[in-house]
N, C-alpha and C positions, 0 to 999 in steps of 0.2 A: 791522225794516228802518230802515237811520239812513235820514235824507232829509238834504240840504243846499241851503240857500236862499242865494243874494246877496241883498245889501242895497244896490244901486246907489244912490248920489249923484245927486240929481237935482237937486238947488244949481246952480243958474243956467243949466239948459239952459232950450227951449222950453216952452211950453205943450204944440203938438203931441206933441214925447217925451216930456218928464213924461206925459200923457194913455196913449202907446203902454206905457209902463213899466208905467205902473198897469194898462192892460188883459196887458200878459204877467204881471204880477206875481198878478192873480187868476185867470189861467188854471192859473199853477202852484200857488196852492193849492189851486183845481178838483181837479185834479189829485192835488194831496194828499192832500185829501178822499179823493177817489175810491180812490187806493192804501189808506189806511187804515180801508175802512170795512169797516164789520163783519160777519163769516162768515154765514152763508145758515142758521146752525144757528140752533135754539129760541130760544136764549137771547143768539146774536151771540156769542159766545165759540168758539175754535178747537177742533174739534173733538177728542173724548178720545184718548187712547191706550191701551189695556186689552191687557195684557199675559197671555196666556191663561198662566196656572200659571208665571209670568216669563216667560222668553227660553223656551219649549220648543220651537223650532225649532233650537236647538243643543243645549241641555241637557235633560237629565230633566223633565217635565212637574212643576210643585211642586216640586222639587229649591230646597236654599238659594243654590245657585249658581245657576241659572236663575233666583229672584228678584231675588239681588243685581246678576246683567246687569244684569236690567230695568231695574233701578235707572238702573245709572250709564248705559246708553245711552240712554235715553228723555228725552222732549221732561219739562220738571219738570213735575209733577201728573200725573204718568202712573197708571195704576190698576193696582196688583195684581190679578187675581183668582184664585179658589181655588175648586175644584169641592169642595164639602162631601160627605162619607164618614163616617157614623159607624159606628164601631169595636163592638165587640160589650157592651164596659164604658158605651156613650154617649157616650165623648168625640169629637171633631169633625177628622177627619184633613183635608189638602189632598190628591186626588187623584182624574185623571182619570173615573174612575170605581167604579160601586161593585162590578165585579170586579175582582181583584187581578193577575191573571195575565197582564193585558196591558202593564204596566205595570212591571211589580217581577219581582222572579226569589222570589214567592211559591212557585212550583212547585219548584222546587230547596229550600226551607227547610222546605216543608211539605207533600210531595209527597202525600198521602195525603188530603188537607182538603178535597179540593173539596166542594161540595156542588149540589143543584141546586132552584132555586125559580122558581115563576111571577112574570117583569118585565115589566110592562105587559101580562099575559096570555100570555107565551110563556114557557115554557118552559124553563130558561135552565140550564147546567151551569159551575160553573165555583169560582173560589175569591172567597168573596164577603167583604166587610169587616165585614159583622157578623159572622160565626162568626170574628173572630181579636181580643184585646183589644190594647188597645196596648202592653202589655207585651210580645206576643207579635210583634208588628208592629216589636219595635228590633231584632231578627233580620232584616228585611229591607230591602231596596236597591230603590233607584225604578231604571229602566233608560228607554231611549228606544223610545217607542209606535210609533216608523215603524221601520222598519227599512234605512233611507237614508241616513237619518241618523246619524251616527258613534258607534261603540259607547265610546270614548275616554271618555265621563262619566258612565258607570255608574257607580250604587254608592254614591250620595248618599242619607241616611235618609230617610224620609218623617216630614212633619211634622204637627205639631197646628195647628188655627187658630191658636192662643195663641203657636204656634213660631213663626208667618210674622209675629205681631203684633206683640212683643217683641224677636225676634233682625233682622227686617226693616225694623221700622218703615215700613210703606208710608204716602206721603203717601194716598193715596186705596186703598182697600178693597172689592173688592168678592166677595162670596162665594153664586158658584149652589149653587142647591137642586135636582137634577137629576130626583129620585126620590122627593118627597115620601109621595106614595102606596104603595110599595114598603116604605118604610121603616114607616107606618102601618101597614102590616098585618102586619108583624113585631113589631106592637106596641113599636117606637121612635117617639120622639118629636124632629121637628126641631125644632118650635114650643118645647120647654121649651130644648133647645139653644143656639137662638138669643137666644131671652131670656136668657139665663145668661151667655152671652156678651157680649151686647150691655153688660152692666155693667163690663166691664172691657177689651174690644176696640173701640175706633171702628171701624164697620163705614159704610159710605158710599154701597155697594150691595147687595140683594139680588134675584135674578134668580130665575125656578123655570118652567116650559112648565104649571104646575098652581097654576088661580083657588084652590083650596081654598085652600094655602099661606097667600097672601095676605089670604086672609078669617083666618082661626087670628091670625096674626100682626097685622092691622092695630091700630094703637094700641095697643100692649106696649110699643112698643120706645123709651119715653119719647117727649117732645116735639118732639125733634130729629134724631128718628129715623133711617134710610138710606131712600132712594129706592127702590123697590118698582121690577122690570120685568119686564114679561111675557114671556116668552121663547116665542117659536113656531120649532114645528116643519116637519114638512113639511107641505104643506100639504092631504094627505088623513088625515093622522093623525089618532084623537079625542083630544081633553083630555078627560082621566079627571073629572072634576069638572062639567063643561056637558054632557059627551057630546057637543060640536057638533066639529066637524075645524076645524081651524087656518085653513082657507082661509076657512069661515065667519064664523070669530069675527073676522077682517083686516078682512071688510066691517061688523061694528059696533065701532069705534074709542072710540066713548062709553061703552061698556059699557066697554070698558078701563080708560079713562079713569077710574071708578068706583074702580078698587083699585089702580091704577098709575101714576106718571108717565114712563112709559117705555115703548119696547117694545123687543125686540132675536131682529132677523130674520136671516134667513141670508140672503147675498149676491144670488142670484135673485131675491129678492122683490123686488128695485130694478132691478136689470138681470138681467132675464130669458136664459137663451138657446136660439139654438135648436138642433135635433138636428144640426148641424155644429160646435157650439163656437162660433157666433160670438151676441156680443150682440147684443138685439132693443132697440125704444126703451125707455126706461127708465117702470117704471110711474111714478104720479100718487103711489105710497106714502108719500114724505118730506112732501111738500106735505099730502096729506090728515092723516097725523098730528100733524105741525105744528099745522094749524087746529084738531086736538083738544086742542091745548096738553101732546102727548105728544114726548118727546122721542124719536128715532131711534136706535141702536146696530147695528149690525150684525157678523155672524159669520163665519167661514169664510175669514179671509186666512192665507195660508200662501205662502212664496216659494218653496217645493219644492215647491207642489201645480200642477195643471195652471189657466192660467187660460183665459180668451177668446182665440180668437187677435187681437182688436183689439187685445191687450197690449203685442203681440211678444214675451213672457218676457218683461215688462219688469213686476216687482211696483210699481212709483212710478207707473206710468201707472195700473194698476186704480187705485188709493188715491184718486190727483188724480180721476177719472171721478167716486166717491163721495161725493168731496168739496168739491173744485172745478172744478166741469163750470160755472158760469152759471146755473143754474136752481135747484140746492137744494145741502145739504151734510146730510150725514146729524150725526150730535151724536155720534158715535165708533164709532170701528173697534176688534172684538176680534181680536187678531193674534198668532200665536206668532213674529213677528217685528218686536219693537217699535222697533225700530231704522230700520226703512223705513218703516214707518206713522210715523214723529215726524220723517224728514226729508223725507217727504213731506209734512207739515203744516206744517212751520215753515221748510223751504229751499225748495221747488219749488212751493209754492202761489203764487193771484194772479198767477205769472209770465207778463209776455206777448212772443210773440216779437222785440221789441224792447228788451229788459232787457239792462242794463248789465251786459255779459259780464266776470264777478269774474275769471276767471284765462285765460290766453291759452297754446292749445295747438294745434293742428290735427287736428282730425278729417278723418281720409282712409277714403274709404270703399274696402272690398274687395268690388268687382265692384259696385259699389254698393251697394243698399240689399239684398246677397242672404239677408239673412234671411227681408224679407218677397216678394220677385219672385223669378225664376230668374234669376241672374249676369249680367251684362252684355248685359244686353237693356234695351231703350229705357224701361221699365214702372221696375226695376231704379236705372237712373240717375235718371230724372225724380222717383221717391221720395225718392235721396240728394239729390238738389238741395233739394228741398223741405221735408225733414227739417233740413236745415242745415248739410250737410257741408261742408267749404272746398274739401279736393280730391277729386275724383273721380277712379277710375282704371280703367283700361283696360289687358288682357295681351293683349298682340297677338299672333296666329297669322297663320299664312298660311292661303290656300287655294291650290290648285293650279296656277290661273291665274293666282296673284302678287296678289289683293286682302289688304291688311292689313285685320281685323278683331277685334274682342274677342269673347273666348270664354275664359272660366275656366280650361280647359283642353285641352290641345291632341290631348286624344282626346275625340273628339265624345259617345261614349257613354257619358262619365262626366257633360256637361251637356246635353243633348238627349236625343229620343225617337227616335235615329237606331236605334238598334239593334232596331227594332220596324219598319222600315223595307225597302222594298225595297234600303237600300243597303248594311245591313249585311254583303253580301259583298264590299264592302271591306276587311272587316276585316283586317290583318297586326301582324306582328310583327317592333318597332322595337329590338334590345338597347340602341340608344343611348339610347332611351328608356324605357322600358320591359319587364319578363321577361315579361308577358304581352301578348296580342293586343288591337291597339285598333284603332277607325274614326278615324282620324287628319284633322287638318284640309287638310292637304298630299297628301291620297287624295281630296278632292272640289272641283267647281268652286264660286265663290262664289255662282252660281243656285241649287246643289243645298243649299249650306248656310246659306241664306238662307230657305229654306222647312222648313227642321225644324222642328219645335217643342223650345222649351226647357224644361228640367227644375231646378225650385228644388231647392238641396242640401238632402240632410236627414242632418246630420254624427252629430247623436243619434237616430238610429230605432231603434237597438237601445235605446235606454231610452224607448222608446215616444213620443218627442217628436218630433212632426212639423210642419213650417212650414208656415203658411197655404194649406190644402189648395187652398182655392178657387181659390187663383191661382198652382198648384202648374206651370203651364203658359203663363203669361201671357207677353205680350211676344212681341217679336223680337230677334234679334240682328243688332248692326249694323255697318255700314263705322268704321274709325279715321276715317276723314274727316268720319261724319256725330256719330260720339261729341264730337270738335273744335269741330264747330258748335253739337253743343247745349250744350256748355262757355261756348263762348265768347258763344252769347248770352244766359246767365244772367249775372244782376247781384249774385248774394250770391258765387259761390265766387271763390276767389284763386287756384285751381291744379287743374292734370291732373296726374294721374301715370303714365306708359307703363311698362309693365312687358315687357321684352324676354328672352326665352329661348329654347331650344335653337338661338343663333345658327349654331353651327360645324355642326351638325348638320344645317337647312335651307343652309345653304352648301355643304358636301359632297356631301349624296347627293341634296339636291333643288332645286337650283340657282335658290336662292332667297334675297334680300339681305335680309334683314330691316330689317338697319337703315338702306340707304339706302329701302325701301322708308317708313321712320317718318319719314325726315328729309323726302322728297320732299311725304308729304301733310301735313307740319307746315308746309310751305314754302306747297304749296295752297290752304290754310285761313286763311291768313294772321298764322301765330305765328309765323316766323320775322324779317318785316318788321316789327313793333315796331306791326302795325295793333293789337293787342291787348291787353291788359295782363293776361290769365290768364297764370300762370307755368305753367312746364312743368316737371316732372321727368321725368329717364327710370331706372326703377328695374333691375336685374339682379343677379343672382347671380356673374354672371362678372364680373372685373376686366376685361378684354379689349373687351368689350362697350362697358362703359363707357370705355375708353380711347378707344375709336374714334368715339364718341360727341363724348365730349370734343374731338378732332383736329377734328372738323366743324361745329360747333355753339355755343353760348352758353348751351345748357340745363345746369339744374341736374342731377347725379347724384347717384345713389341708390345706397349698395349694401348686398346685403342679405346678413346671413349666417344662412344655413338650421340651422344648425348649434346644438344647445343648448350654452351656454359659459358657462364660469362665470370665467376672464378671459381678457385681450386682451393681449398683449406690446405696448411702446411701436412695435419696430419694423414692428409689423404694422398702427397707426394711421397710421403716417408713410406707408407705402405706400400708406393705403386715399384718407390727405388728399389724394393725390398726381392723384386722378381721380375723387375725391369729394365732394359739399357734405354727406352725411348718410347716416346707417347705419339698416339696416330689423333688429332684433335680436326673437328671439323673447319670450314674458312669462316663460317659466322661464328664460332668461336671467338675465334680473332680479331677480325672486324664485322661487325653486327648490320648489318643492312635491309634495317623495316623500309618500306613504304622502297626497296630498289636505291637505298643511298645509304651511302656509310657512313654513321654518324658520330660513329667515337674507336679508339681503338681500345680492347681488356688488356687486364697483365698477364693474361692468362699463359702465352708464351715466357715474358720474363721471368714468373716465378718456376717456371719448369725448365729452363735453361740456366735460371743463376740457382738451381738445386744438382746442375749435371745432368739434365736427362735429357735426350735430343728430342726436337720436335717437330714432326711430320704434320703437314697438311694436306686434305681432301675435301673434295676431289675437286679439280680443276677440267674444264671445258675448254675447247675455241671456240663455241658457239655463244655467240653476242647474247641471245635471252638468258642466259647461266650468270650473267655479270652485271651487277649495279651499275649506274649512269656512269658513278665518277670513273671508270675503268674506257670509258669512250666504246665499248665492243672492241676491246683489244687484248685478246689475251696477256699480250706480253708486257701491256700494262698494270695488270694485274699481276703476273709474276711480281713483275717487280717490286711493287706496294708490298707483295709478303715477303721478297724475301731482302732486299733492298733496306727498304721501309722498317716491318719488323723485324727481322732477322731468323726466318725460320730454318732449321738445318736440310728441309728438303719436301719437295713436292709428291704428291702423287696424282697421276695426271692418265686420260685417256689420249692424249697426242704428247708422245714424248719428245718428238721433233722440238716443239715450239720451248718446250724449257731447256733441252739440252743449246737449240743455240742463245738462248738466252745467255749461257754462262761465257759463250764466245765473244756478247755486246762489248764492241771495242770503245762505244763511249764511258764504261763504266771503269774504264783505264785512264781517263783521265782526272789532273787536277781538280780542275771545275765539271759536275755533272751537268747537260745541259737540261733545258729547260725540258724539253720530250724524252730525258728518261731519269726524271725527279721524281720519288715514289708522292702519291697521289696521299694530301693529307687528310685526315679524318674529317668530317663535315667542312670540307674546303668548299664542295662542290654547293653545298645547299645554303653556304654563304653568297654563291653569282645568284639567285634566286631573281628573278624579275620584280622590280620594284613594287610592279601592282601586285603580287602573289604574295599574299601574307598567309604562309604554312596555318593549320591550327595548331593550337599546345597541345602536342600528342604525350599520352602519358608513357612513362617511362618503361621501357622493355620487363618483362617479369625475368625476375632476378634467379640465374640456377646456379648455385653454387655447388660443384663436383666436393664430396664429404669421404671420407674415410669407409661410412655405410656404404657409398656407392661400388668399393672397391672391395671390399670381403666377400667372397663365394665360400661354400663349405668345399671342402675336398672333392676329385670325383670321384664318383660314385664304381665300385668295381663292374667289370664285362657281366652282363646276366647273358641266359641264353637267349636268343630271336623268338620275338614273339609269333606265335604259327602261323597266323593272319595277318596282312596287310591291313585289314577293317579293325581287328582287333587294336590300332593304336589311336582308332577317334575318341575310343571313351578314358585314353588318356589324363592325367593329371594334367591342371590349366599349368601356367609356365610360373616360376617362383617370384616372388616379391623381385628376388637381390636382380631381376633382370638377366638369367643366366640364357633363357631363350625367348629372345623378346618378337614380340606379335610382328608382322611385315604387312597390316593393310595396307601402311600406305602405297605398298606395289601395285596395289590394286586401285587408288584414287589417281587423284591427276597427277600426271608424272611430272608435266610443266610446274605447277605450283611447288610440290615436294623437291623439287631440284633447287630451285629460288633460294628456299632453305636451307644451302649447305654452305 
């Protein structure tokens, strides 16, 4: 972090101001001090970065691509490490572990080889690395151990320690011993391995969950030897060596201390949780180890794996908990995502909510904060305020009696618990809106729909991700008049954003004005007389809308194009200028990502910012399935590619949190950006391909070009009276060509796939 200091002239002022000078001037070195002191870890130094078998959260586990990520993404001094394997000839492979089959397409090269032997006393059948030499071992290919993760970088060799030391050159080294015992009574020997090695590999750590190891090995390994760590397992397990179980031996830390200067635990040992997924207080473990003059490491980050829901999918938040919570910091993270654990350490630490925001974009939050609340409920907003959003927004529906209020959607039973309700036989069917039957908001009175309970989206529940159960019903949902007032009496945001639709639709068949009904309680609230200085946007999909907005009003417009495009004709910006201050564009818009990789970037942003019109993107996730490979499951690496990278004037996001401290990234204050927070280039990613994976020639995206047609609506349509029936509006007219109410199946297909798509 640079700092910058004045040196004010105090040549021939007062006494009193010289005196005031000299007291701000040692407050801001206080100050300095304070910003630059040093990490909560063992030794005051930032904590590590240990790269489990490189990058294998993209790559093959050990793979040389996977190291060389490592490499170049990682904070400098980052640690290689390498699960040691040896091979049936003695030599010392890197991989996962000491079956082959999970890992490699061992069974395809050598289908016949399994064998089966007692591991840790069980039983165990499978293709194991001592029955194959390493001769035998250049026939096959590492592949990736999850299956989530993209098959595109199979096919990378497996290497020797000697491979990863030599062709990798890793600054820092560390290499576990997973199986000492196993391999003992196969009569292999680690202990002569490592000695042998140690004279020609700098080795910097060795790790093992087995004391014996470390007694074998203490003092061989020269004077300068690597760092010993005891690695624990779960905590009823025995250690083969004490017989005592892992949670036992936690409570003698001195006995550790004895063979180790280290220990390296799995995540829960620090922050426990409980049978709901969420974290408990954090144990006393860093602190008490510390005092045994034992260093900290810990295991189990992964940006694809499930964390706490205190996270929100958000992998920088666990890290910062770790590491920079105020009370302790552990001495390093093992992670197959070392990318995020190194911008978590050197961009997003120390930061506090008043840090000098590096880059200037707007965070608008969608329905607020509804990742973590249910949409646009009071719980909802009061999060987005808090979290840091600038604007908040609100889609207004009617109810029947003419109250405008926010509600996501304008079938109650896609964000409420209506449909469990006695009112669910309201249900009908709208073609203007919808091919299937909904409890609609223009079907109940604003009493009745002020007492539902709300229901938080859950866009990925087919991939088993679900938002914070707990509060899966919280909130209420409120008037536009009272969303205005909690707006307008908070002191950090700059703006609302109204989102107005199915205008022509409540004005035909439900004689109901939408928008003078927005302008009436923007007049109420007191935004239209200049009492307030929250700006207002009003967002919609129709041009029409916005026209008529415009005719009445002084507020900014929004318009949004639903559509994925890949460009925009000049004449169709000129008409959009014509009733607009900014465009709402979708992220594939922008960057287009078939097959999950992003493979070019449009102009579709530049020609709409070198014409003057801002430009908005949606919608943004923390959940890892919502984001193309090149993005690693990191939200904030995708921020950044848009706003970084392309330059877009502002997000819109269901975790405000994770964009607003984006803008506080203290690395993007510097001269040189570093390598983990360089926005991500367009088909970078599908250029590390694994040698053996030859893509097919996939043909090129279908071309949509946004036209001038796609932006003319006719006028709307004046108030008629309500139609007398609910039923009365299925034999409705179907929706108009120009898209003014466009069809929502796909709310009703897979929500996972449709989401992909934005």
């Amino acid at each position: 972090m640079n700092f910058r200091r004045s040196d004010p002239t105090i040549r021939g002022l007062r006494a009193s101001t010289a005196l005031l000078c000299g007291v701000i001037l040692i407050q801001l070195f206080a100050a300095q001090i304070d910003a630059q002191r040093p990490w909560q870890t063992l030794s005051g130094d930032a904590p590590l970065v240990i790269a489990r078998g490189g990058f294998s959260g993209l790559f093959p586990d050990s793979s040389i691509a996977g190291y060389m990520f490592a490499m170049e993404v990682s904070v400098p001094g980052a640690v290689l490490w390498c699960d040691v394997q040896l091979t049936e000839d003695g030599e010392g492979i890197c991989f996962p572990d000491l079956k082959l089959n999970n890992a490699s397409n061992i069974e395809d090269v050598y289908p016949n080889r399994q064998k089966s032997y007692r591991v840790n006393g069980v039983p165990t059948q499978a293709w194991f690395t001592i029955d194959f030499s390493l001769r035998a071992l250049m026939n096959v290919t590492l592949r990736r151990g999850i299956l989530s993760r993209s098959e595109k970088f199979d096919g990378y060799p497996i290497l020797t320690v000697q491979d990863v030391a030599t062709q990798i050159k890793p600054t820092n080294f560390w290499l576990n011993v997973q199986h000492d015992a196993f391999y003992t009574q196969q009569n292999f020997s680690v202990t002569s391995f490592l000695i042998s090695t140690s004279r020609t590999v700098s080795i910097d750590y060795i790790s093992s969950p087995e004391v014996n190891l470390f007694q074998k090995t203490s003092g061989r390994l020269g004077p300068n030897g690597p760092a010993f760590v005891f690695r624990f397992l779960e905590k009823e397990e025995l250690e083969p060596t004490t017989n005592q179980t892992y949670g036992s031996i936690l409570s003698n830390l001195t006995f550790v201390k004895t063979f180790a200067s280290g220990i390296l635990v799995p995540k829960f040992y620090i922050w426990p949780l409980d049978d709901k997924q969420y974290v408990r207080p954090p144990t006393s473990l860093v602190q008490d180890a510390h005092k045994a003059g034992l260093e900290v490491f810990v295991s189990g980050f992964a940006n694809d794996a499930d964390i706490a829901y205190n996270y929100s999918f958000d992998p920088v938040s666990e890290y910062l908990s770790f590491i920079d919570n105020g009370d302790f910091s552990v001495d390093g993270v093992l992670t197959d995502f070392p990318i995020t654990a190194s911008a978590s350490i050197d961009c997003f630490s120390h930061l506090s909510r008043n840090a000098t925001k590096q880059v200037d974009f707007l965070v608008i939050s969608r329905n607020g904060a509804s990742g973590d609340y249910p949409g646009c409920t009071d719980k909802a907003y009061e999060k987005a305020i808090k979290d840091g959003a600038d604007v908040i927004d609100c889609s207004v529906q009617m109810s029947s009696d003419g109250k405008p209020f926010c509600s996501s959607s304008i079938d109650l039973s896609e964000s409420t618990m209506v449909a469990q309700t006695h009112l669910r036989n309201r249900s009908t069917t709208v073609p203007e809106i919808s091919s299937v039957s909904g409890i609609y908001t223009f079907s109940l009175t604003w009493p009745e729909i002020h007492a539902l309970t709300p229901a938080i989206s859950n866009p990925f529940k087919e991939s088993v991700l679900f938002r914070n159960p707990i509060e899966k019903n919280s909130g209420e949902l409120i008037l536009l008049s009272e969303f205005l007032n909690m707006a307008k009496n908070s002191t950090s945001l700059s703006g609302v954003l109204i989102s107005v639709e199915n205008a022509v639709y409540l004005r035909e068949k439900q004689g109901l004005d939408v928008v003078k009904e927005v302008l009436d309680t923007l007049a109420e609230t007191g935004y239209s007389n200049g009492t307030t200085a929250t700006k207002v946007m009003i967002q919609s999909t129709d041009s029409s809308v916005l026209v008529e907005f415009k005719k009445q009003s002084q507020y900014e417009t929004v318009y949004k194009i639903e559509e994925i495009i890949s460009d925009i004709h000049d004449s169709a910006i000129e008409d959009i200028k014509k009733f607009a201050n900014a465009v709402v564009i979708r992220r594939s818009s922008v960057l287009p990502f078939p097959d999950n990789f992003i493979t070019r970037q449009t102009n579709v942003v530049e020609r709409l910012v070198k014409s003057r019109l801002s430009v908005y993107v949606e919608l943004f996730h923390n959940e890892f399935v919502s984001q193309p490979f090149d993005f690693f499951a990191d939200a904030t690496v995708e921020l950044n590619s848009y706003i970084t990278g392309v330059g877009i004037n502002g997000t819109i996001t269901e975790f405000p949190f994770t964009a607003a401290r984006y803008k506080r990234n203290q690395c993007l204050g510097r001269k040189e950006t570093p390598a983990y927070m360089s926005p991500v280039p367009p088909g970078g990613l599908l250029s590390r391909t694994s040698p053996t994976f030859a893509p097919p020639a996939s043909a090129p995206a279908p071309s949509s070009v946004f036209t001038d047609d796609d932006v003319s609506e006719p006028p709307l349509p004046p108030v008629t009276a309500k139609a007398p029936t609910p039923t009365s509006s299925t034999n409705a007219q179907a929706p108009r060509p120009s898209g003014q109410i466009r069809l929502t199946l796909s709310l009703r297909l897979s929500v996972f796939a449709s989401i992909l798509l934005l």
